[in-house]
C-alpha positions in Angstrom: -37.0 -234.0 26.4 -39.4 -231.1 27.2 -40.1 -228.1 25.2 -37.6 -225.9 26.9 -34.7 -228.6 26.1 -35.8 -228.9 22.5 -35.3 -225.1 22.6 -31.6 -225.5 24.1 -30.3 -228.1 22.0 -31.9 -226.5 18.7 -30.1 -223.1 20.0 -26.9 -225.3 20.2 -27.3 -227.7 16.9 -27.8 -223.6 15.5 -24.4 -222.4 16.8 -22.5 -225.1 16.0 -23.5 -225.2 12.1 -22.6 -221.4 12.1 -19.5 -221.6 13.9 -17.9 -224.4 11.3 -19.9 -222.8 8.5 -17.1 -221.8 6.2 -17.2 -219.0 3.4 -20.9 -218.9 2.0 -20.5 -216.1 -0.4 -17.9 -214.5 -3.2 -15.7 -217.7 -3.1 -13.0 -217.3 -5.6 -12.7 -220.2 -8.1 -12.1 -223.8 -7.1 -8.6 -225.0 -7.6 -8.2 -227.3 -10.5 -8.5 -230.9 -10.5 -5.1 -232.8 -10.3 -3.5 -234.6 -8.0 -0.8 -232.0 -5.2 2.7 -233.7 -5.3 3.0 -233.1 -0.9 6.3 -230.7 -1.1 7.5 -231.5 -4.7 7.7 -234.8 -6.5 10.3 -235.7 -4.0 12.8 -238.5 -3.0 14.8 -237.5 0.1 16.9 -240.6 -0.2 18.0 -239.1 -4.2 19.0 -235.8 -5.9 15.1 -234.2 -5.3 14.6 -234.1 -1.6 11.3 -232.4 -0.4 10.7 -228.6 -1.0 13.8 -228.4 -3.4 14.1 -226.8 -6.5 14.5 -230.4 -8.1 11.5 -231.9 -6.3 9.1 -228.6 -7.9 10.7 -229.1 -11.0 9.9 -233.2 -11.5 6.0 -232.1 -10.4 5.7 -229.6 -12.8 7.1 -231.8 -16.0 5.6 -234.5 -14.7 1.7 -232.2 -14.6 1.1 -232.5 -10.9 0.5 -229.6 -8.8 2.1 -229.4 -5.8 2.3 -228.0 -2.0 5.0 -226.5 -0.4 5.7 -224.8 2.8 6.8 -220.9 3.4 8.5 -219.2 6.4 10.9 -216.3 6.8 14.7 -216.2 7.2 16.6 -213.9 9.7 16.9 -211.2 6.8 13.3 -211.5 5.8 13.6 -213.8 3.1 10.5 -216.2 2.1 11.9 -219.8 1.8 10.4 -222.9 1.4 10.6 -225.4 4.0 8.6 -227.3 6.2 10.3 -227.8 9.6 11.1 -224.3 11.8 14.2 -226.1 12.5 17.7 -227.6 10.5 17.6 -230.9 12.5 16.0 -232.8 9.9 16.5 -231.6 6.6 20.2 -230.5 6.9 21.6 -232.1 9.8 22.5 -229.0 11.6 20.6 -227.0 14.9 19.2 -224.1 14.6 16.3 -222.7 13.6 16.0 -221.9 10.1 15.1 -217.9 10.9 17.6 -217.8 13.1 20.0 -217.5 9.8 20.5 -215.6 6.7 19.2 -217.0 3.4 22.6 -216.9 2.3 24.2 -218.5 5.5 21.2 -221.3 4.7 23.4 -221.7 1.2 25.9 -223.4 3.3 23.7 -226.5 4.2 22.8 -229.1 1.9 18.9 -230.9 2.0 19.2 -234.1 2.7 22.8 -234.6 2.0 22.1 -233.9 -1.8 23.2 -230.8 -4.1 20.0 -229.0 -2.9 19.6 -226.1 -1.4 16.9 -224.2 0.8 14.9 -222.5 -2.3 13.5 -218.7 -1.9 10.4 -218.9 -2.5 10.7 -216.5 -5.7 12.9 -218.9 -7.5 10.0 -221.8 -6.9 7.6 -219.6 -8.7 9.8 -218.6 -11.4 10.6 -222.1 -11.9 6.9 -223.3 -12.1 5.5 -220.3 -14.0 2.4 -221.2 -13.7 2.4 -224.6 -15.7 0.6 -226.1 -12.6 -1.5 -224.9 -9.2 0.2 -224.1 -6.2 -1.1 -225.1 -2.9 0.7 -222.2 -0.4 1.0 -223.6 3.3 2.3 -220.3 5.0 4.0 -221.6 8.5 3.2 -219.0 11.4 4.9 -217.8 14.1 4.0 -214.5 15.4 2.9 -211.1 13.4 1.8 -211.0 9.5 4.9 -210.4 8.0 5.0 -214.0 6.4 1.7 -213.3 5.1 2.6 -209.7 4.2 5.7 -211.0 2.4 4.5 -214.0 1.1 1.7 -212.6 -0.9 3.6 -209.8 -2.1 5.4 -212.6 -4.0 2.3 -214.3 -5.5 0.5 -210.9 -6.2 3.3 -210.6 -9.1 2.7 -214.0 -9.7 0.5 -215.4 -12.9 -0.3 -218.8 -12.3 -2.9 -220.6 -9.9 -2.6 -220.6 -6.4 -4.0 -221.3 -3.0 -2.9 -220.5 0.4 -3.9 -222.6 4.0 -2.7 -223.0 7.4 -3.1 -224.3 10.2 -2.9 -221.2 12.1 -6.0 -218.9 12.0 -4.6 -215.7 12.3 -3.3 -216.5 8.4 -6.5 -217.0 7.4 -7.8 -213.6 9.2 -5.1 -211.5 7.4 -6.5 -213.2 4.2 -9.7 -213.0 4.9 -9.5 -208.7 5.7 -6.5 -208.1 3.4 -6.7 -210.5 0.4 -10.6 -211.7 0.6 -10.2 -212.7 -3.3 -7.1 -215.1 -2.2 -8.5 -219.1 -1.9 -7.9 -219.8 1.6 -7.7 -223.3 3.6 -7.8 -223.9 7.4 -5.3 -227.0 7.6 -6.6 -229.3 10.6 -6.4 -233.3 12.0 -7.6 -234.9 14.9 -5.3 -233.6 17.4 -6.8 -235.6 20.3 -6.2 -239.1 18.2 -3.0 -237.6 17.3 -0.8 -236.9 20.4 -3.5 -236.8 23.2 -3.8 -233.0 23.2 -7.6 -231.5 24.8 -6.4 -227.8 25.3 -8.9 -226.3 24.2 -7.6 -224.2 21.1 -6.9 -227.9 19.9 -10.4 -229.1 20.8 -11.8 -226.2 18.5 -9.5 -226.8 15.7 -10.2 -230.4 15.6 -13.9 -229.2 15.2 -13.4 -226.6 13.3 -14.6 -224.4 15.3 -13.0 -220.9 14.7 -14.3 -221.2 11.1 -16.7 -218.6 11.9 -13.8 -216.0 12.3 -12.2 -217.0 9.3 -14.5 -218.4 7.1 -12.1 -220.6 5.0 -12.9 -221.9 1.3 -11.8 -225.4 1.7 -10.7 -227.6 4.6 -7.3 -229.7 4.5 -7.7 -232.4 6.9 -5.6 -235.7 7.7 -7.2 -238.1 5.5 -6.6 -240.4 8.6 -9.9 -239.2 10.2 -11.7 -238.6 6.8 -15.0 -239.8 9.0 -14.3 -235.8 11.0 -17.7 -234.2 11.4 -16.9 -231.1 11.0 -15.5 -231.8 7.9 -17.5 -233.8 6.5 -20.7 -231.3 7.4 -18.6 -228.1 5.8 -18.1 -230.7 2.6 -21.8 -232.0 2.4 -24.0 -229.1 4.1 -22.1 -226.2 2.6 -20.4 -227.6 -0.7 -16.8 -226.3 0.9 -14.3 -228.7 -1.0 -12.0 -231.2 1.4 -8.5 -231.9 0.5 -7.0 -235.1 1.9 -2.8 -234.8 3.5 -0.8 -236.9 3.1 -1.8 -239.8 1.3 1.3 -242.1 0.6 -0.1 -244.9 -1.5 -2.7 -246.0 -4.0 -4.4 -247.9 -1.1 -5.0 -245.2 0.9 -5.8 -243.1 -2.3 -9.2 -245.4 -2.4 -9.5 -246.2 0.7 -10.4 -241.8 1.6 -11.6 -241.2 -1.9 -15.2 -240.5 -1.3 -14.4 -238.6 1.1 -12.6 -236.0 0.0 -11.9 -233.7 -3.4 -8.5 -233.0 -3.6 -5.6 -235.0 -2.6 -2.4 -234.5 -1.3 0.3 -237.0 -2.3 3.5 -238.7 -1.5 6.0 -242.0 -1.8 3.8 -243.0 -5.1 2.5 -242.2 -8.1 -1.6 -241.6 -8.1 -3.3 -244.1 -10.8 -5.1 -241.8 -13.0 
């Protein structure tokens, strides 16, 4: 390679590091350092299905932290749930903004004596006896980040928020720079064949220079990621591994990551 191509790939090799860089300076404190029961301690087969009040409760007695999921109801109501839909979770169509939070009452999780939670009740239940890991689900327009953190700024216990969406992380990032922020990612290409390129760049982390996050939540599937593993090693930006669902897979991603993200076992301490 000649002088001139030295020149382009070192200009390249430059713009790549700064575009996955994430935040450099004024991080807010690391979360603490337990294991994140993935959406409660939770058994959809028994009375504690996923993102229930039950499943939040059995995390916080039993000391693990826990993730959940947020999204807004047709009234503007912050709920926790994963899916945008009913399908799965209650057995009914529809999508779950498409209805009331009271009209959600009507629909039992899983079959069980659950119920789509508000997200208020969640944190009044946990009260801050353990850290929160705060996946807002976008659709379109900050009001679920507007909403959601109007909760948490009346809130006194630990907390995080992520996404896999950047414009989350952009409201943060202008609105609530104090806020931990994650940029949730995977492999897309490995998983479901998808090379548009808004997937290419989140694969690669590449919009990390817009948003700057303060840790990266990656499938612990491709633990191996580049970009993740240079954001970890380079710039000391913590990695947290979904969803691991045994004690197999626990060891088998360990030194790759610094967090973890469980479910279907109980972590050996």
């Amino acid at each position: 390679m000649n002088g001139k191509g030295l020149i382009t790939a070192a200009g390249a090799a430059g713009a790549y590091l700064f575009a996955v860089s994430p935040r450099l300076f004024g991080r807010p404190e690391r979360m603490l350092k337990v294991y994140y029961a993935h959406r409660g301690l939770h058994d959809n087969g028994a009375d504690a299905p996923e993102n229930t009040l039950a499943a939040f409760a059995k995390a916080a007695e039993a000391g693990y932290g826990m993730e959940l999921d947020v999204q807004l109801t047709r009234d503007g109501q912050v709920v926790v749930a994963h899916d945008f839909d009913l399908d799965r979770i209650c057995g009914v169509a529809g999508a779950i903004d498409s209805f009331t939070y009271e009209e959600l009452q009507q629909f039992p999780v899983y079959g069980s004596s659950q119920r789509i939670p508000l997200f208020s009740d969640v944190l009044s239940l946990v009260a801050g006896r353990v850290p929160l890991i705060v996946e807002l689900k976008y659709k379109e327009g900050s009001r679920i980040c507007e909403k959601t953190q109007a909760l948490l700024d009346a809130y006194d216990g630990r907390y995080c928020v992520e996404s896999f969406h950047p414009a989350v992380l952009l409201w943060y990032k202008k609105n609530r720079p104090s806020v931990c922020r994650g940029q949730l990612s995977m492999n897309y290409q490995k998983n479901g064949g998808a090379w548009a390129p808004d997937r290419l760049a989140a694969t690669h982390l590449l919009e990390n220079f817009m948003t700057r996050p303060d840790f990266i939540a990656y499938d612990w599937h491709s633990m191996r990621a580049l970009s993740k593993n240079i954001c970890r090693k380079l710039y000391g930006c913590p990695s947290v591994a979904w969803t691991v669902t045994s004690q197999a897979e626990l060891e088998e991603c360990r030194r790759y990551f610094d967090y973890f993200i469980f479910e279907g076992f109980i972590p050996e301490n």
